[in-house]
N, C-alpha and C positions, 0 to 999 in steps of 0.2 A: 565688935559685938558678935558674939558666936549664936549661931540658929541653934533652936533644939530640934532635935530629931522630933519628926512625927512617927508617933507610934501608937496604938489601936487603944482606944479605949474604954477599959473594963465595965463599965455601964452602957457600953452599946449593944441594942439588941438587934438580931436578923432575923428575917423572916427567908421562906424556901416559896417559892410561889412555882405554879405551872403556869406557861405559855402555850395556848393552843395555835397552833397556826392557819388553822381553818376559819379561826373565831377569835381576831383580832380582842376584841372587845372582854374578850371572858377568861381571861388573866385568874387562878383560883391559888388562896392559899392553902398549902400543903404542908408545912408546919413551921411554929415560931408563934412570938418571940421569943428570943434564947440566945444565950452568949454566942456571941463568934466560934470559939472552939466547938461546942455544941452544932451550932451550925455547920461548919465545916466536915463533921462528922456523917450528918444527916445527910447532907447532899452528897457527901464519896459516897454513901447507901446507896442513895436513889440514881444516880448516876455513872454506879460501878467505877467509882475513882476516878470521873472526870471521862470516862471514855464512851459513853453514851448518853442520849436526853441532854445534851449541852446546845448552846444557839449555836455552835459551830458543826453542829450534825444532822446536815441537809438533806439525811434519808428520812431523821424524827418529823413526824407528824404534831409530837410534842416536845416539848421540854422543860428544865427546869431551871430557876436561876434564882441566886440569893441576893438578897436586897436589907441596907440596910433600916432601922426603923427608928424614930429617936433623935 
């Protein structure tokens, strides 16, 4: 018996949310819901393609991260 490949599905929606790291608790959304592609778009925006406001950017005070919803 052969597995199927998992692969993303067109009725899922993402949201873009901000992480405040001052203020554990106060997590805000910043835009969504909206397709994945969509999403992915939104956040290279807001994130300059991945290279700032990410959890891996330890100078950010803030950040952003996509989540799905659904």
């Amino acid at each position: 018996m052969s597995k199927k490949k998992k692969t993303g599905f067109p009725k899922d929606l993402w949201v873009i949310e901000g992480v405040d790291r001052m203020n554990w608790d106060d997590d805000f959304r910043v835009a969504g819901p909206m397709p994945r592609e969509e999403a992915h778009a939104e956040y290279d925006r807001l994130t300059e393609n991945g290279t700032t406001k990410t959890a891996q950017d330890k100078s950010a005070l803030s950040y952003y991260v996509m989540r799905q919803v659904g």
